[in-house]
LONU-912415 format. One record per residue (C-alpha): residue in three letters; z, x, y. Coordinates in steps of 0.02 Angstrom, whole numbers, padded with zeros to 5 digits, always signed. Example, Ala and Ser with C-alpha at 12.3 -4.5 7.8 and 13.67 -1.06 7.14 Angstrom:
<pts>
ala+00390+00615-00225 ser+00357+00684-00053 
</pts>
This chain:
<pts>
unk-01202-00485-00073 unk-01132-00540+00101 unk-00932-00513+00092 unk-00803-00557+00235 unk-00625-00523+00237 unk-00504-00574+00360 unk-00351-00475+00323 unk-00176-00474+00429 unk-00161-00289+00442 unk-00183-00189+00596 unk-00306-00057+00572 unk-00231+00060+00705 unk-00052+00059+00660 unk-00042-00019+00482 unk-00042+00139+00352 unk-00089+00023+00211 unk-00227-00038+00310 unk-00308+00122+00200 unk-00332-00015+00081 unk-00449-00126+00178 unk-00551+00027+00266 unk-00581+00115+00113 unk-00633-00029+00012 unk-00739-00075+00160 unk-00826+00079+00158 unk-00850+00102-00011 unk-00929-00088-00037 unk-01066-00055+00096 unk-01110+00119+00000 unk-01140+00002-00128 unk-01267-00113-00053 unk-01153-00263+00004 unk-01158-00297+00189 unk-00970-00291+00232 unk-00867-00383+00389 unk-00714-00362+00417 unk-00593-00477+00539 unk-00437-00381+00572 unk-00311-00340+00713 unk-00354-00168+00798 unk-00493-00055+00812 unk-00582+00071+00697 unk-00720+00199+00749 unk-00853+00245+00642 unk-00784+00130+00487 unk-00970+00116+00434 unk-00939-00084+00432 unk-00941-00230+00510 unk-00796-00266+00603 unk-00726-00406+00712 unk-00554-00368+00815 unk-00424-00497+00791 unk-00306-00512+00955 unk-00143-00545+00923 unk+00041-00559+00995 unk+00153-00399+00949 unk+00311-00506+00915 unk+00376-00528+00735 unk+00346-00708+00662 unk+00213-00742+00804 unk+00086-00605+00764 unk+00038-00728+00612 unk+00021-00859+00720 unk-00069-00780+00861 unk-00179-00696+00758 unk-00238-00876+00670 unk-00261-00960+00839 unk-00371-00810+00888 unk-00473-00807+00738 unk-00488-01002+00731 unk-00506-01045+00917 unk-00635-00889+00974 unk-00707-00788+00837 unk-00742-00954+00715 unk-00820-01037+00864 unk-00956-00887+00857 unk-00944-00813+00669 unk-01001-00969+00566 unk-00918-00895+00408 unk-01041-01014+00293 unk-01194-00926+00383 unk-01130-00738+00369 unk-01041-00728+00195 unk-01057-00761-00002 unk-00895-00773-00023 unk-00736-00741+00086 unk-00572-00664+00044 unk-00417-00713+00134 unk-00266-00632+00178 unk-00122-00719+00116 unk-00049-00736+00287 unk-00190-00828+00364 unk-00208-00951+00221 unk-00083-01074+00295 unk-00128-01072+00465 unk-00320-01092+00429 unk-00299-01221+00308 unk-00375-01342+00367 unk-00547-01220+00411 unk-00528-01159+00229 unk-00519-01322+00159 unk-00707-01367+00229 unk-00766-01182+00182 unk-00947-01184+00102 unk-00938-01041+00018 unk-00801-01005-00109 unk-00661-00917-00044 unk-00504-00794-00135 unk-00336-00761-00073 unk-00270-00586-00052 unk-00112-00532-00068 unk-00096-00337-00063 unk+00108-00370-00087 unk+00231-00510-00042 unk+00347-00510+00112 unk+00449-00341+00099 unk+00536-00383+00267 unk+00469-00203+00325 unk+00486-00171+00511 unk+00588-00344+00553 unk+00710-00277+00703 unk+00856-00377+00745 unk+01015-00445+00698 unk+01066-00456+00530 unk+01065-00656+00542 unk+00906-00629+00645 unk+00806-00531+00495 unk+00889-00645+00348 unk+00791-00792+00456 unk+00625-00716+00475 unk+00638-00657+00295 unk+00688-00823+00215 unk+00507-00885+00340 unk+00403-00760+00259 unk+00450-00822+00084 unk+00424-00987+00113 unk+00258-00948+00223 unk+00185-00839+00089 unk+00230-00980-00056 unk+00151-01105+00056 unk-00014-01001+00049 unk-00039-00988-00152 unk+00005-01169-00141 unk-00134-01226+00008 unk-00258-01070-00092 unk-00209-01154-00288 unk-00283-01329-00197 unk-00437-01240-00133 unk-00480-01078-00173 unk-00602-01013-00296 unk-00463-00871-00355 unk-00372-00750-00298 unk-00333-00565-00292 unk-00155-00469-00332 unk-00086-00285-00337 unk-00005-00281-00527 unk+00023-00378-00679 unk+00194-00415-00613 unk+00111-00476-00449 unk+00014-00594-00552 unk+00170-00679-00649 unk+00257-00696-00471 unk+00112-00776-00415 unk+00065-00888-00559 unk+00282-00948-00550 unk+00207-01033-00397 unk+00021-01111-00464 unk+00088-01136-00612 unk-00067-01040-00694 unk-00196-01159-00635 unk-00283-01021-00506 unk-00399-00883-00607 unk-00262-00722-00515 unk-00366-00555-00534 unk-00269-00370-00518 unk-00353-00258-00375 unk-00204-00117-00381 unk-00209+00012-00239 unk-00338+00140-00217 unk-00404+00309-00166 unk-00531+00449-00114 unk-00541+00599-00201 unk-00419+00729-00090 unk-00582+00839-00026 unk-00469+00970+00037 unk-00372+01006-00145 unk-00375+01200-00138 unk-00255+01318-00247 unk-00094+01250-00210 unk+00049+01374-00169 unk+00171+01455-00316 unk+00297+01307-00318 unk+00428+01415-00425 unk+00451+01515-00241 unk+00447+01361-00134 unk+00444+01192-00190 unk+00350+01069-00065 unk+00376+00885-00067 unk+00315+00742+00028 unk+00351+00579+00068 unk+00228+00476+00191 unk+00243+00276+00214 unk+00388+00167+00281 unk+00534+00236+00319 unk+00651+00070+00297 unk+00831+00059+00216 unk+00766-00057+00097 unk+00645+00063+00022 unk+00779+00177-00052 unk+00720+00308+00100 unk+00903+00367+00121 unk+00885+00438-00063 unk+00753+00558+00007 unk+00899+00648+00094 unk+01012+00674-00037 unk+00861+00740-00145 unk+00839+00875-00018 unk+01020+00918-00018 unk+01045+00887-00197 unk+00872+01025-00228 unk+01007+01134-00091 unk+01126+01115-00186 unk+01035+01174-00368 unk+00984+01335-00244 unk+00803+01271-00266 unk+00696+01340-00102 unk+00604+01202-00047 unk+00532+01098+00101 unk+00511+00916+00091 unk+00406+00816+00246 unk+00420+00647+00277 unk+00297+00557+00377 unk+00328+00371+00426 unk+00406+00222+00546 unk+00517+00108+00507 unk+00740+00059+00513 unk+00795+00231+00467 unk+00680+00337+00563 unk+00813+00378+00694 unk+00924+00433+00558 unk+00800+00529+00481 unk+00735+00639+00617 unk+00926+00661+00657 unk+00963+00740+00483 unk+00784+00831+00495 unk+00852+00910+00656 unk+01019+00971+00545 unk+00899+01029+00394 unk+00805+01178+00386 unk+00722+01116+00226 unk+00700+00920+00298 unk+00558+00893+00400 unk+00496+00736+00492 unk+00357+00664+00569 unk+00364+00479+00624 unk+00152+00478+00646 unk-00001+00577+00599 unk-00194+00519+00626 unk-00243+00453+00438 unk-00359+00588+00426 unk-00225+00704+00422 unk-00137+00640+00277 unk-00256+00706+00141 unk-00209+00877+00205 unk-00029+00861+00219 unk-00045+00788+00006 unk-00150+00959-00031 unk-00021+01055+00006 unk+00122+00986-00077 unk+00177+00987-00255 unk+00281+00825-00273 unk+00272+00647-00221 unk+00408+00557-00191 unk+00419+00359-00237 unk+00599+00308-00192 unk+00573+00116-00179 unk+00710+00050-00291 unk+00688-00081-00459 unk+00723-00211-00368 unk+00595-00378-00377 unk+00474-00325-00219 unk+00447-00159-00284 unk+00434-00200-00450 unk+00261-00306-00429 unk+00199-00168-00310 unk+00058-00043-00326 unk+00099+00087-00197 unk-00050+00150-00117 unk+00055+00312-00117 unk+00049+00316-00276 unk-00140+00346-00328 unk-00161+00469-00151 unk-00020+00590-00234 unk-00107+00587-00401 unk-00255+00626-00318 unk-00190+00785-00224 unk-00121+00837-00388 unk+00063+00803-00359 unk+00191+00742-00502 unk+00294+00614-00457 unk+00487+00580-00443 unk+00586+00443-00408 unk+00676+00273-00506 unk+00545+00218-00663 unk+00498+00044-00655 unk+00325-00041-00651 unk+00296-00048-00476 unk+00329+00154-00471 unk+00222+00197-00636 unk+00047+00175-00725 unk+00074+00167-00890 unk+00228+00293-00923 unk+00227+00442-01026 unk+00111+00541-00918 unk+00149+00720-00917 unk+00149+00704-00722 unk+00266+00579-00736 unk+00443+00637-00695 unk+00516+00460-00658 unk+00703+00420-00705 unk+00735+00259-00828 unk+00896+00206-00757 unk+01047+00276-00656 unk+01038+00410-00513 unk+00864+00468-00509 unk+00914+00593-00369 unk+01016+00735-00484 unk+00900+00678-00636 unk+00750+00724-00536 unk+00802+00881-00508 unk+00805+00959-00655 unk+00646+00894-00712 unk+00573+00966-00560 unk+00648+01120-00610 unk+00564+01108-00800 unk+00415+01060-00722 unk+00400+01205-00608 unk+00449+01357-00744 unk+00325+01255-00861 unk+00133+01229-00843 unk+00142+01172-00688 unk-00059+01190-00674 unk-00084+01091-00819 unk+00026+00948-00748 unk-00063+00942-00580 unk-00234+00920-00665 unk-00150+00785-00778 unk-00113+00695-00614 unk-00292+00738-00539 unk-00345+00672-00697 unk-00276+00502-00687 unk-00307+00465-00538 unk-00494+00448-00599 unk-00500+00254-00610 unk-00396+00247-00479 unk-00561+00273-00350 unk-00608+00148-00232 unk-00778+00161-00304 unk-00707+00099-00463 unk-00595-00041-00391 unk-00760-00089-00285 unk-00858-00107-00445 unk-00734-00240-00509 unk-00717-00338-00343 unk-00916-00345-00344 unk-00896-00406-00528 unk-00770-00538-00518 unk-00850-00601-00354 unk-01042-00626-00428 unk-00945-00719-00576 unk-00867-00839-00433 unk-01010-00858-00309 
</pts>
């Protein structure tokens, strides 16, 4: 199977852009011969891959990025010639309609999550704008993909009804939820009972429920609960949050590390934090966060809704229902560490099993030889 993707996310800076690396990787250990067309660069990725050049300015990378892939690398990449089938990020769809429209092969959107209005800078009436744009540009994209697509490809069930409000059902929507490696560097984890570690890595914007992560470290203070919690990420609050790390011996921040250092950061923790709040963006999600923590072993605290949970009722699962998550969290972290707190990290280890990307590669090979 020849499989291209052309997919919005910047491999250098994008975190998520995990998603589209490791599923790259893992489809070309499995015989199909993989391209990807994508802003940045990636060494040994073990792919094919074709740079996407782009303008850096919100509401004009899109645009920029289209023009490049549609005026240069279309010109020389005859996608008919190189691919079985094609997927499609969600933010190309519109701009490339017209090349999509006369595609040979068949073709799926992708939509690894909706606009979140992550990283828009600005004034307030300046963000509402470009927020209110990326609704209507990412509607515009199930409609132009519901007219000629072959299907296409969501993070959650909750995705899917979002998306099928829009195609009203008529496009076959398949769930690809986030992914992840086994954590190679898993080794006995510290006694957490003498010093709780906890860890937060992705965005770090207001609208995520970030500021939360503060008043869990002083709330854990507070309960006279020795711990460290790291926080790795970019975003609206980061100035904020490296100002309170600098008043916190207990808070500590990072605003980057090199991917490959993630895995070993997750090893050594005991708890993954999941702040983003039940509101409607983060209740379609599937954070990728989510499956990395369970595979380093780490239970999990934060609001309960679907976008934050598997099924619920894991024993790793220490998720609030409703109200302030915050003080409820900590005294089920404090359960949880004078219980079996071995058995629990296993549990998470555990279910994190058909969470692999060799597993989620299986079923995008599946559902594509059923298309093409």
């Amino acid at each position: 199977m020849r499989l291209v993707w052309i997919s919005a996310r910047d491999l250098e800076s994008d975190l998520a852009a995990t998603t589209e690396i490791s599923l790259g990787q893992t489809l070309t250990s499995l015989g199909v011969e993989f391209t990807l067309i994508s802003p940045g660069k990636i060494e040994n990725g073990k792919f094919g891959h074709v740079e996407v050049k782009r303008l850096s300015l919100p509401g004009i990378n899109t645009f920029s990025g289209a023009r490049d892939i549609r005026r240069r690398i279309l010109a020389d990449f005859v996608l008919a010639d190189r691919a079985d089938c094609v997927l499609v990020d969600w933010r190309y769809v519109k701009p490339l309609e017209t090349e999509l429209a006369r595609l040979a092969v068949p073709w799926l959107i992708t939509d690894r999550g909706p606009p979140a209005s992550s990283g828009l800078r600005g004034g307030r009436i300046g963000r509402e704008l470009l927020r209110n744009l990326q609704k209507r540009f990412w509607s515009s994209g199930w409609r132009v993909a519901n007219s000629y697509a072959s299907g296409g490809f969501v993070v959650s069930s909750e995705h899917r009804k979002l998306v099928n409000g829009i195609t009203g059902g008529n496009l076959e929507v398949f769930v690809l939820p986030a992914g992840t490696e086994p954590n190679q560097l898993l080794g006995e984890k510290t006694d957490p009972s003498i010093n709780l570690k906890l860890v937060y890595i992705g965005r770090i914007d207001k609208k995520r429920g970030v500021s939360e992560i503060i008043h869990l470290s002083e709330a854990l203070t507070d309960s006279s609960i020795n711990h460290s919690l790291t926080v790795v990420g970019e975003g609206d609050m980061e100035n904020e949050m490296a100002s309170r790390s600098e008043l916190s011996e207990s808070l500590h921040y990072q605003p980057k590390v090199p991917r490959e250092e993630i895995q070993r950061i997750l090893a050594d923790n005991h708890i993954g934090i999941l702040p983003m709040p039940d509101i409607p963006v983060w209740r379609i999600s599937s954070p990728l966060k989510l499956a990395e923590y369970l595979s380093a072993g780490l239970l999990i605290v934060g609001p309960r809704h679907p976008g934050n949970q598997l099924n619920g009722g894991e024993d790793w699962d220490l998720l609030t229902p409703s109200g302030d998550w915050v003080n409820d969290a900590v005294g089920r972290i404090e359960r949880a560490v004078w219980g079996d707190w071995g058995q629990l990290s296993s549990s998470a280890i555990e279910s994190s099993q058909h969470l692999l990307w060799e597993n989620i590669s299986k079923k995008l090979i599946q559902i594509i030889e059923n298309i093409a």
